[in-house]
VEXRO-256958 format. One line per field, with one value per residue (C-alpha): x, y, z; residue number from 0. Coordinates in Angstrom, 3 decimals. Layout:
// VEXRO-256958
px <- c(X  ...)
py <- c(Y  ...)
pz <- c(Z  ...)
nr <- c(NUM  ...)
//
This chain:
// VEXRO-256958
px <- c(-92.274  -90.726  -87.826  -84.489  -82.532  -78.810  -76.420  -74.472  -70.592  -70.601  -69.479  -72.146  -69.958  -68.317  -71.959  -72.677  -69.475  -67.074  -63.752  -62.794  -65.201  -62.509  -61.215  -65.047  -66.007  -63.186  -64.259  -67.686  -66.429  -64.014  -66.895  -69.095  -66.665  -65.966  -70.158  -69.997  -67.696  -69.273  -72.620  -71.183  -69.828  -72.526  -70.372  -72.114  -69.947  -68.636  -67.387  -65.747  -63.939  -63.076  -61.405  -59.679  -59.161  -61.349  -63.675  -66.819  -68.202  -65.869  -67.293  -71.267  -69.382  -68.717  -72.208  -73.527  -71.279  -70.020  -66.246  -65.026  -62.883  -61.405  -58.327  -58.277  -55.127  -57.208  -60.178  -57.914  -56.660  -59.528  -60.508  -57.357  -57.957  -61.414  -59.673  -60.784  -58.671  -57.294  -56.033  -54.448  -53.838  -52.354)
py <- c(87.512  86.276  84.194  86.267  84.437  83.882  82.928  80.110  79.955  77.746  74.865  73.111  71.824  75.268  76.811  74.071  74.958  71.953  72.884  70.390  71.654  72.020  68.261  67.107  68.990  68.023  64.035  64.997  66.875  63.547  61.079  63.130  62.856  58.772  58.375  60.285  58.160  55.404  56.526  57.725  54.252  52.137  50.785  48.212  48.428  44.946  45.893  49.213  46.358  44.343  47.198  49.069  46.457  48.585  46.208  46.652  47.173  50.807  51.825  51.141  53.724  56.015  56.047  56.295  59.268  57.186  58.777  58.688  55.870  57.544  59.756  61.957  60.701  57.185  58.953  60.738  57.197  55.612  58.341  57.809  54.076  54.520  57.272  60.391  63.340  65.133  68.124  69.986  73.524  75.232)
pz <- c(-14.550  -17.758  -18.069  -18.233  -21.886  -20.977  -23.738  -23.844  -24.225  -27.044  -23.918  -22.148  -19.983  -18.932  -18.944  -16.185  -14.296  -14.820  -13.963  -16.818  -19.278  -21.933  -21.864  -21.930  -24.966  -26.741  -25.619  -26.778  -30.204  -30.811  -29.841  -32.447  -35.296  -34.716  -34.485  -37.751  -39.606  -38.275  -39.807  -42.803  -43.510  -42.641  -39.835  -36.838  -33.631  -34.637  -38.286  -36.838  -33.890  -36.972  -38.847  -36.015  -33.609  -31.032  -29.110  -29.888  -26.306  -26.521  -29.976  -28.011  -24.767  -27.845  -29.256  -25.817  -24.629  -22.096  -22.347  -18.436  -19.473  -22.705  -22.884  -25.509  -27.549  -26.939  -28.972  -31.787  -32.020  -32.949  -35.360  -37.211  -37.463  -38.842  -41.420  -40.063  -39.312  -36.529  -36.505  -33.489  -33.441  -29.736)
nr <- c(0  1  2  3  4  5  6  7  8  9  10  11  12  13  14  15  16  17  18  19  20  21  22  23  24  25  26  27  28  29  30  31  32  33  34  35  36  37  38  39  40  41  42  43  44  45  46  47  48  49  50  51  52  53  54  55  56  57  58  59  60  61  62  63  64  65  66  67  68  69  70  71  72  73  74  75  76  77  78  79  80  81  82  83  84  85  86  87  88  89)
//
């Protein structure tokens, strides 16, 4: 028997039947962008809590895609302070 290949829908989350998949790939998206500009800068957790005024113990829930306790205004808001951009289109 060989192994039928499904595709995917682009959302892991919706491919693994969340009923929220769209808020948690948008989480996961926003986290991705902030752990970007994080890298890109050269940023340690405390430096980006020292810039933003994020605690540092949030930016470590970011890295760790730990996001249950983030809205996502709460994560476009902390892109913003570390300079990125967010754009939303409806």
């Amino acid at each position: 028997m060989e192994d039928e290949l499904i595709p995917g829908t682009g959302n892991v989350f919706h491919d693994l039947g969340r009923p929220d998949a769209g808020v948690l790939q948008l989480k996961a998206e926003l986290a991705a962008r902030i752990i970007g500009v994080l890298d890109d800068c050269v940023l340690t957790v405390r430096q980006a809590e020292a810039v933003t005024g994020v605690a540092a113990a949030d930016f470590f829930r970011i890295r760790n895609a730990r996001l249950e306790r983030f809205a996502i205004d709460r994560l476009m808001g902390i892109l913003a302070k570390l300079g990125g951009r967010v754009a939303v289109t409806l």
